[in-house]
C-alpha positions as CSV (number, residue, x, y, z in Angstrom):
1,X,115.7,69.1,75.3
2,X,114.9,65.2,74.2
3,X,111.3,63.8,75.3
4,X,112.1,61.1,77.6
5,X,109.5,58.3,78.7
6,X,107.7,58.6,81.9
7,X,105.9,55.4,82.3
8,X,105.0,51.8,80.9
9,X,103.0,51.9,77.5
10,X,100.1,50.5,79.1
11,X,99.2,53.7,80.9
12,X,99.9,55.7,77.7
13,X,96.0,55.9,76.9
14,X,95.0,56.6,80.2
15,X,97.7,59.6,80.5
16,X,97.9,61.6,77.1
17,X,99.8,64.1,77.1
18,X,101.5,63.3,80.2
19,X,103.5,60.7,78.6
20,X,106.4,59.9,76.8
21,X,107.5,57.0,74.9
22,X,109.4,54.6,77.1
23,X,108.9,51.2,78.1
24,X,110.3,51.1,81.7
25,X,108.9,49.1,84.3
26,X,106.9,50.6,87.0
27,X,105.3,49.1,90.3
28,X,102.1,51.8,89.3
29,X,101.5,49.7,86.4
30,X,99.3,47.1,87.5
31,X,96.8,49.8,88.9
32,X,93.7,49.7,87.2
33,X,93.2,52.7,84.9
34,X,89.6,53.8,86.8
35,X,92.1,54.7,89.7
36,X,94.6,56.9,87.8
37,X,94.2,60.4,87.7
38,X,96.0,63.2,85.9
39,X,96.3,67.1,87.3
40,X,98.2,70.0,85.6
41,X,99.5,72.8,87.8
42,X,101.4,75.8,85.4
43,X,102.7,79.1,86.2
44,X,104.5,82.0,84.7
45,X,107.6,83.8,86.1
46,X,109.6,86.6,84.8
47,X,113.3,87.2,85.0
48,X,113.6,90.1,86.8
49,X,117.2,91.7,88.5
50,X,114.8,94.4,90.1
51,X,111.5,95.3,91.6
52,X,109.6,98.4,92.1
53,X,106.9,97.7,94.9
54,X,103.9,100.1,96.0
55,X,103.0,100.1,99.2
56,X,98.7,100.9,99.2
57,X,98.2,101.2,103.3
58,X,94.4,101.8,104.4
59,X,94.8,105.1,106.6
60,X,91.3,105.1,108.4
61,X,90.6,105.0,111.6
62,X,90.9,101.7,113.0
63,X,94.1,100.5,111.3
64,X,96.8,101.6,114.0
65,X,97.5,98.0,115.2
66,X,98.1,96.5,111.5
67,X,100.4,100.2,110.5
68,X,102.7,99.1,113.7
69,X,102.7,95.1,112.7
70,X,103.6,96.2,109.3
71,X,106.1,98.4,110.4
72,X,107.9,95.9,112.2
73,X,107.3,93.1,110.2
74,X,109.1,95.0,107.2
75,X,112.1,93.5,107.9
76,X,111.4,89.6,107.0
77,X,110.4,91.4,103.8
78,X,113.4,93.3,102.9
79,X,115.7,90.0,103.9
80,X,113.9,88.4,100.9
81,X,114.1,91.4,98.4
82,X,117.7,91.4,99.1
83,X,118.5,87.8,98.4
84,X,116.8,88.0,95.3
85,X,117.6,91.4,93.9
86,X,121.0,92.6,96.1
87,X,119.9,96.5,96.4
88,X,117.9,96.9,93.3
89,X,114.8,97.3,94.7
90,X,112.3,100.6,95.6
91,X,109.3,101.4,97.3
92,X,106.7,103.7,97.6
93,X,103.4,103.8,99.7
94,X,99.9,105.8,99.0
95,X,96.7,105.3,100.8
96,X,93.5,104.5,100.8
97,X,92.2,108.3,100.5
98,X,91.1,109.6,96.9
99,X,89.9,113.2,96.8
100,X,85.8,113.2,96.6
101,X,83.3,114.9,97.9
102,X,83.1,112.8,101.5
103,X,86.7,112.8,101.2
104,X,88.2,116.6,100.6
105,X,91.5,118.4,101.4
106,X,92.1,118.9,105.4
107,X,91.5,122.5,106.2
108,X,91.0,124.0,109.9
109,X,87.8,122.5,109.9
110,X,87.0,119.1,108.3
111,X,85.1,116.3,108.8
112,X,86.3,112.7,110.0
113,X,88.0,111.6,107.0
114,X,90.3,114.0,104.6
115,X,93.2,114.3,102.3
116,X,96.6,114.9,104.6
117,X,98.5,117.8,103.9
118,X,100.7,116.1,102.2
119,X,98.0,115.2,99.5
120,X,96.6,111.5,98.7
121,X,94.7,110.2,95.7
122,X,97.6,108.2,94.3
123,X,100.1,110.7,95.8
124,X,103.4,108.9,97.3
125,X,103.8,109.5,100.5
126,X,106.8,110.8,102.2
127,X,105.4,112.1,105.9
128,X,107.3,110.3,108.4
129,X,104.5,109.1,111.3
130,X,104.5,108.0,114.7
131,X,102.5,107.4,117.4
132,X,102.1,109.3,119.8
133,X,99.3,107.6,122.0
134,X,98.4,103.9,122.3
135,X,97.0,101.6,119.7
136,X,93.4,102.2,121.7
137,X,93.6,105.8,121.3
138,X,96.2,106.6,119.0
139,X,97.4,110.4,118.9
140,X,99.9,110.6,115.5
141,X,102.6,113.1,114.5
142,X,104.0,113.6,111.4
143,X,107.5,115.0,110.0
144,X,109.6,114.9,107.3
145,X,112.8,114.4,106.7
146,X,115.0,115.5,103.7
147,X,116.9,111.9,103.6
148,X,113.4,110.2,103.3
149,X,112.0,110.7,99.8
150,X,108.8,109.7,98.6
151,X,110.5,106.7,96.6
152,X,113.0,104.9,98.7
153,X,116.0,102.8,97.4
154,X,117.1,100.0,99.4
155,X,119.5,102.1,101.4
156,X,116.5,104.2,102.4
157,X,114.6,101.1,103.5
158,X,114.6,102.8,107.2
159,X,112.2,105.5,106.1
160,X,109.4,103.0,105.3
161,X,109.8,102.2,109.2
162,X,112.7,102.7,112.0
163,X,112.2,99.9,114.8
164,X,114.4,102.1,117.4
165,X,112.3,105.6,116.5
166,X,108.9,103.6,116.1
167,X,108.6,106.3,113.3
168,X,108.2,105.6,109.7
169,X,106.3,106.5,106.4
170,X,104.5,102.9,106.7
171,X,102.3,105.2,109.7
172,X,100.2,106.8,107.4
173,X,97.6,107.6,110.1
174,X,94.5,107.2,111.1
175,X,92.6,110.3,109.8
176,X,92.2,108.7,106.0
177,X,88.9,108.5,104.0
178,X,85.7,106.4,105.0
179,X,85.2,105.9,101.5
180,X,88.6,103.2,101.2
181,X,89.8,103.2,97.3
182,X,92.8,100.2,97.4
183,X,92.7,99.9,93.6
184,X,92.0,103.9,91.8
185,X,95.4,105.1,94.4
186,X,97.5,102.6,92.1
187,X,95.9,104.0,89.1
188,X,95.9,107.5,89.6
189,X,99.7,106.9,90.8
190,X,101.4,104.8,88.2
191,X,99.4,106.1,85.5
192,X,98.5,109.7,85.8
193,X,99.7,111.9,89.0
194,X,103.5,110.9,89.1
195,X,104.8,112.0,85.3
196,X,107.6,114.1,87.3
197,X,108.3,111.6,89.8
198,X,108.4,108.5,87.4
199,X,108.6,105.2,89.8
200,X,108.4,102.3,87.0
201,X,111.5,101.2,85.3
202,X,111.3,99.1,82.2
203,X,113.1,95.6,83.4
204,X,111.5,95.5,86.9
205,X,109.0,93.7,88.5
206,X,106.3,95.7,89.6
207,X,104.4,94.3,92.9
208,X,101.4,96.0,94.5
209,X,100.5,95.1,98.3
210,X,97.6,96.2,99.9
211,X,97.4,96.0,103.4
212,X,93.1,97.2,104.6
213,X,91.1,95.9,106.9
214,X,87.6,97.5,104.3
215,X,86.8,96.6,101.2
216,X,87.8,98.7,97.9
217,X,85.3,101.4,97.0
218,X,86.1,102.0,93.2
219,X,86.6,104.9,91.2
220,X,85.3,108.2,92.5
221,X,81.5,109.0,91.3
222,X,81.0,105.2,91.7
223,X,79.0,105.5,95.1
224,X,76.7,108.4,96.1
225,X,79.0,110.0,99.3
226,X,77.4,111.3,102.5
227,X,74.1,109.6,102.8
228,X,72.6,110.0,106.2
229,X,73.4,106.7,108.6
230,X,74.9,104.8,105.3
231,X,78.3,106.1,105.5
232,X,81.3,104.0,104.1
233,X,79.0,101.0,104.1
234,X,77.2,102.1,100.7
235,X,80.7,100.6,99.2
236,X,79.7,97.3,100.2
237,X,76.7,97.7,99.2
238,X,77.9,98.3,95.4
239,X,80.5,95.8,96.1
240,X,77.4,93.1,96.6
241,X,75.1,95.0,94.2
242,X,72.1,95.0,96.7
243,X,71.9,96.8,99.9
244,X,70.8,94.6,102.9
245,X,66.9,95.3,101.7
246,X,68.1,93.6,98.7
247,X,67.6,97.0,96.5
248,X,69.7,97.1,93.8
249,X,69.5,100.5,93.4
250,X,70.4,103.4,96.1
251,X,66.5,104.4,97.0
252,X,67.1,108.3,96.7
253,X,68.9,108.7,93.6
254,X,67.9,105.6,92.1
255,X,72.1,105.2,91.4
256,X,72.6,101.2,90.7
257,X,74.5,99.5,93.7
258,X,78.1,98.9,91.4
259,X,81.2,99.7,91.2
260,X,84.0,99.7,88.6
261,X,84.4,96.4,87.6
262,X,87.6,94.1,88.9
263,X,89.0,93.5,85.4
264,X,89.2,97.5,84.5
265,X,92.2,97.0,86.9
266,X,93.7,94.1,86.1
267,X,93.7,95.6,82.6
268,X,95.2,98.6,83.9
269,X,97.9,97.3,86.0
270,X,98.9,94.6,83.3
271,X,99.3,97.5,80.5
272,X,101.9,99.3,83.1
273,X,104.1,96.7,82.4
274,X,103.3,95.6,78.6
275,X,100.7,93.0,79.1
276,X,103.6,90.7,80.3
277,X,102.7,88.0,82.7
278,X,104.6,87.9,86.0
279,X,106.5,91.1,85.4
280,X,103.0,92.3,87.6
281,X,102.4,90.6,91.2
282,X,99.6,91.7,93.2
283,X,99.5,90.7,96.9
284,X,96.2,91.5,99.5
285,X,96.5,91.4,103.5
286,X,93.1,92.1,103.8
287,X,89.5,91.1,105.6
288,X,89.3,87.1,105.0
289,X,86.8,84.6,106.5
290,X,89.7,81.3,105.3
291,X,92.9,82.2,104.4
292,X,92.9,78.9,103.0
293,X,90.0,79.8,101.0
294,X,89.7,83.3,100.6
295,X,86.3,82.6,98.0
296,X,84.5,81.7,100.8
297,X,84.8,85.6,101.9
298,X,81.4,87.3,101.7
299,X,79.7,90.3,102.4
300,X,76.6,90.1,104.5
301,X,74.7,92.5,107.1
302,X,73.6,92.5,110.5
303,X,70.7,94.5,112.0
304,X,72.6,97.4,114.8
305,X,69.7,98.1,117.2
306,X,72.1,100.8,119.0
307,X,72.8,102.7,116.1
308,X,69.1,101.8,113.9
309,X,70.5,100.7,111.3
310,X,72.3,97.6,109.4
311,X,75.9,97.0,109.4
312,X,78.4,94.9,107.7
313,X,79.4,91.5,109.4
314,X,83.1,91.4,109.8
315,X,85.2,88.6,108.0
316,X,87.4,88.3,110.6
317,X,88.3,89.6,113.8
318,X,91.9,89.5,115.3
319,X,92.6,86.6,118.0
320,X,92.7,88.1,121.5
321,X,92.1,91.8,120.4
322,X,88.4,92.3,122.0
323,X,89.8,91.2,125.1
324,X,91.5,94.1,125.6
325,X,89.2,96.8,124.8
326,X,88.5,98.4,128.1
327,X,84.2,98.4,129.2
328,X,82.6,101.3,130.2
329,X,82.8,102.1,133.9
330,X,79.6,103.9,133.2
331,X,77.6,101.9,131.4
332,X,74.9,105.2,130.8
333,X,77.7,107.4,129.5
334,X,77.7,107.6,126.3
335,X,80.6,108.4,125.2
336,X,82.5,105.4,126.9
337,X,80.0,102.9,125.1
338,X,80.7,104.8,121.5
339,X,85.2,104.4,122.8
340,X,84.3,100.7,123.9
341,X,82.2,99.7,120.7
342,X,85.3,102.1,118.6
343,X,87.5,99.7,120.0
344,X,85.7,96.3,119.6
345,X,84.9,97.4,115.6
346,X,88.7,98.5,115.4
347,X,89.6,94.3,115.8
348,X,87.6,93.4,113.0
349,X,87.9,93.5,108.7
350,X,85.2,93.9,107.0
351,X,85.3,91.6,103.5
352,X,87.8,92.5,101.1
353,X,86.0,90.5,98.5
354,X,87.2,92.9,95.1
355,X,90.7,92.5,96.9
356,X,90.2,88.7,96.4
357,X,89.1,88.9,93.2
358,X,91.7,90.3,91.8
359,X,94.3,88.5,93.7
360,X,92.4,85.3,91.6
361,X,92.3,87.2,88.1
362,X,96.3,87.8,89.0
363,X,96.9,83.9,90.4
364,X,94.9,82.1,87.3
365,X,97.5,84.0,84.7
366,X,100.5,82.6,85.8
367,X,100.1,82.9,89.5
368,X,100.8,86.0,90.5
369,X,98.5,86.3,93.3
370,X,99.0,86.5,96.9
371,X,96.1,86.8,99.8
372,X,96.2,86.5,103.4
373,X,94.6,87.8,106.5
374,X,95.0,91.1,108.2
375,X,93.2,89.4,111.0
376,X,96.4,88.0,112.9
377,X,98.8,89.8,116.1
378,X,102.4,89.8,114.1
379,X,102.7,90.3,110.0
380,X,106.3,88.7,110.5
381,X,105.8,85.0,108.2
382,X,103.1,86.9,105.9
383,X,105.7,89.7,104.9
384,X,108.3,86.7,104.6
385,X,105.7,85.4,102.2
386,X,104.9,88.3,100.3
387,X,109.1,88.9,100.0
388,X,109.3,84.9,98.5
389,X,106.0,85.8,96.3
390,X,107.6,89.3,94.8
391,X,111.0,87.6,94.2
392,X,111.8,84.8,91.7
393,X,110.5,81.6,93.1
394,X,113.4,78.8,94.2
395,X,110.2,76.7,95.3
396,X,107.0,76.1,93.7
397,X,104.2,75.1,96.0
398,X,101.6,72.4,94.8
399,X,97.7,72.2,95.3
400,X,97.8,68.2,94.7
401,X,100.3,65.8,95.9
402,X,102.2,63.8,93.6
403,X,101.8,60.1,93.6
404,X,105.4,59.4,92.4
405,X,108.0,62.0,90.3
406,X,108.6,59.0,88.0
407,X,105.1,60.1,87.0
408,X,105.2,63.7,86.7
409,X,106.2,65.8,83.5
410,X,108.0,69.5,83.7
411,X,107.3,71.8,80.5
412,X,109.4,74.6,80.0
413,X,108.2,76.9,77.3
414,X,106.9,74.6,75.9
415,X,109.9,72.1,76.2
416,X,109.9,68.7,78.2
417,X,112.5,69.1,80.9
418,X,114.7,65.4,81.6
419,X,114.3,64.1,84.7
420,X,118.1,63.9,85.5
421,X,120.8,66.1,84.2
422,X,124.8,66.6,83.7
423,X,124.6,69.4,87.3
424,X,127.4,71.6,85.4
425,X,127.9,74.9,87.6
426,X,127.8,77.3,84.4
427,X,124.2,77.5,84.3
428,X,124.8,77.2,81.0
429,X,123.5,74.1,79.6
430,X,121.0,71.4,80.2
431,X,122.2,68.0,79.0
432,X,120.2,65.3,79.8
433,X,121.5,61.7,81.6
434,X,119.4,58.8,82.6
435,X,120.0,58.8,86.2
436,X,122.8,58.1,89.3
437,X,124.7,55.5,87.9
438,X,125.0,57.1,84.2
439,X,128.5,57.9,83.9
440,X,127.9,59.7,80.4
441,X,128.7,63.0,82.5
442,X,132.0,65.0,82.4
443,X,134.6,63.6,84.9
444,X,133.2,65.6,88.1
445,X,129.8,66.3,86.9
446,X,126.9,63.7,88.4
447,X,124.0,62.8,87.0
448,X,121.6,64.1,88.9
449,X,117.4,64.9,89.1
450,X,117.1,68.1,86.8
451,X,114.0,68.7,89.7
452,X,113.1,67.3,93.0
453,X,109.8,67.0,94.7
454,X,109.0,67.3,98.5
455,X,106.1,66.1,100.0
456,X,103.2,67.6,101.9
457,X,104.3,68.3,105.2
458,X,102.8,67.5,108.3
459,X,101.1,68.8,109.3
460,X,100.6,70.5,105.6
461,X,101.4,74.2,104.8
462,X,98.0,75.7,103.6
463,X,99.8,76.9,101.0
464,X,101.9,74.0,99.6
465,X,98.9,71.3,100.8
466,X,100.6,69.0,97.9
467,X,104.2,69.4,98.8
468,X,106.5,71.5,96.4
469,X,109.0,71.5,93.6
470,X,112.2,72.5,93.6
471,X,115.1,72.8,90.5
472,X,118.5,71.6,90.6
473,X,121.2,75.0,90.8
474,X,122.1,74.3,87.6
475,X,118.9,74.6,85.8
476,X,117.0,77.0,88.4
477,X,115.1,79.2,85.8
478,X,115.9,82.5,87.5
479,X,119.5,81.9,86.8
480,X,119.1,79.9,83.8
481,X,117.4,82.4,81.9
482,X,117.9,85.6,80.7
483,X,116.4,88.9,82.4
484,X,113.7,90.2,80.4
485,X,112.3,86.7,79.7
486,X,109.1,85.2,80.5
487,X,109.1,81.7,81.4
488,X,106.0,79.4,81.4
489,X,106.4,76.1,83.2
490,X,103.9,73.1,83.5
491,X,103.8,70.4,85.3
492,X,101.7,67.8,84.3
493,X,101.1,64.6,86.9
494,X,99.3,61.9,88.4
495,X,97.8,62.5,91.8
496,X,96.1,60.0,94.1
């Protein structure tokens, strides 16, 4: 591809690299070069005809609610996979629940969390659940079903959830471990456990979505299990590396408050696919304070003077949801205070901050990170999202607006891409014309911009707060290039 000019010389200084060697005229020229600033936005896609995508669904006790609104948001999700990848696509869900010692095998007596009979750490999951009851006091059942397997093609997407039955593999339950592992289920299932059921094929993308309203709890042995009146809240506690007495070591062992670190996974999950950026996508619905900031998400304690002892502060609690939580009618009966004060915990997620870690590690190689509240009544334009985010992007959204395209510059592996191209329907090509009224095309082939730019909305998508980028059909990299490849695009520009 030629380098075209961008700008008048005079800027040429002030830009660097942005800049070309033109001399066209510009009404930005006479701004003084104090004003003029330059920002680089860059991602990498992969070319990809298929996906594989894991499902990791937090089966403990107060996700009922966010199982259903998965369920029947599945289908804004499936409209997108099918778009981009026709039927080529599987899926397969595990849960939260890794085999430890708080956490065994379900027997005829257990305690409040165990391992289904159908088995969990990493295992996929093929038990078809419903419920019974009500989302305040659920009651599940489980079946399975021969023409449901534990990895569904896209004409098995009806397993994952049936909107006429209410019944689906997506209902995992609510019976899962208090000790929530989002990251060692992927692990123990794409690496280890699944050698006879092998899930991962070479060309497709892989994409991990965890849906939990808790935060991740590590590798088992990380946290000491079954202290008295700690509970599942010691995994915050290694999460923060202090307990709310600001110990950074558990008082009767003397075990450090940690956990495994965040980049052990990225690692991991990278190496499934051979290191190769944006042939792994990792997407969190998870306990937020901002969605628009996720960063902001901490994890901080609160004193319980009914229970004696400190708690977790939620990140986020779902709009409406404590409303209908029904009081006591006895206010000295115990039991309906412990249902009411089940309930009003049951709208809340706790901090998901190793969640939003990794969703960063994954979004600052190439973008391939997606986050977004579980705090919300209907998963419907997040699963729509998370479709567009597994797929090959048609629109790339922008942190920074653009002050003018004529001063913007699109790297394509490492080659400038011209502003206006001959649009020939082949896909084939890229030859470069100088604009509208360049008649150096073909007889019926235009000249026309190689890329467009839109404009923040308004009011602005949190996600796109400085508008997007779009390619012309002729060049759009997911047709243009080859399956297999790896495509690095920059955009280098002046904002504001």
């Amino acid at each position: 591809m030629a380098r075209r000019g961008l700008m008048h010389a005079g800027l040429l200084l002030v830009l660097g690299g942005l800049l070309g060697s033109g001399c066209q005229q510009y009404e930005f020229e006479e701004l003084p070069s104090s004003v003029i600033k330059e920002s680089r936005w860059e991602t990498t896609i992969a070319i990809s005809a298929a996906a594989d995508i894991l499902f990791v669904i937090d089966n403990s006790g107060s996700m009922v609610g966010e199982q259903l609104q998965l369920g029947g948001s599945f289908g804004a999700f499936t409209a997108e996979l099918e778009d981009a990848f026709g039927d080529d696509y599987r899926i397969a869900v595990v849960t939260t629940g890794v085999e430890s010692p708080g956490c065994p095998p379900c027997g005829g007596t257990y305690p409040s969390s165990c391992m289904n009979e159908t088995g969990e750490s990493g295992r996929f999951q093929n038990r078809l659940g419903h419920n019974d009851g009500t989302i305040l006091d659920p009651n599940f059942s489980f079946t399975t079903d021969p023409n449901c397997p534990a990895v569904m093609s896209a004409a098995q997407k009806s397993c994952f959830y049936d909107t006429a039955s209410e019944r689906g593999i997506a209902l995992v339950g609510t019976n899962g471990c208090g000790y929530e592992r989002g990251l060692e289920p992927v692990r123990l299932a794409l690496s280890e456990l699944q050698a006879g059921q092998p899930f991962l094929r070479e060309n497709a993308t892989l994409a991990i979505i965890i849906v939990s309203d808790e935060e991740d709890c590590g590798r088992v042995g990380d946290v000491t299990e079954g202290i008295s009146n700690v509970g599942g809240d010691i995994c915050y506690y290694s999460s923060k590396g202090r307990d709310p007495e600001e110990r950074t070591n558990e008082p009767d062992t003397g075990k450090p408050y940690e956990l495994t670190p965040i980049d052990y996974y990225y690692n991991e999950f990278m190496k499934l696919k051979g290191n190769q950026v944006g042939m792994v996508k990792f997407a969190a619905i998870v306990g937020v304070t901002d969605p628009e900031d996720p960063s902001t998400t901490e994890i901080t304690y609160y004193w319980d003077d009914d229970d004696n002892r400190y708690r977790v502060n939620a990140a986020c609690e779902t709009p409406g949801c404590k409303a209908q939580c029904p009081p006591p009618q006895d206010p000295n009966n115990p039991a309906q205070q412990r249902k009411y004060k089940n309930c009003l915990t049951a709208c809340e997620a706790k901090p998901g901050v190793r969640y939003i870690n990794l969703v960063e590690m994954f979004k600052a190689n190439g973008d391939n990170g997606f986050i977004d509240t579980i705090c919300q009544n209907n998963f419907s334009a997040t699963m729509k999202a998370v479709g567009e985010f597994v797929r090959c992007p048609k629109i790339f959204k922008l942190n920074e607006p653009i002050l003018h395209p004529d001063l913007a510059n699109i790297l394509i592996n490492d080659q400038e891409v011209p502003r206006y191209s001959c649009g020939f329907s082949d896909q084939v090509r890229l030859v470069e014309c100088s604009g509208p009224d360049d008649g150096s095309c073909p007889d019926g082939v235009d000249c026309v911009p190689t890329w467009t730019y839109q404009p923040p909305t308004d009011p602005p998508d949190p996600k796109a707060k400085g508008g997007t980028i779009s390619f012309a059909s002729h060049y759009d990299p997911c047709e243009f290039f080859e399956t297999g490849e790896s495509v690095h695009i920059e955009l280098v520009y002046v904002i504001p």
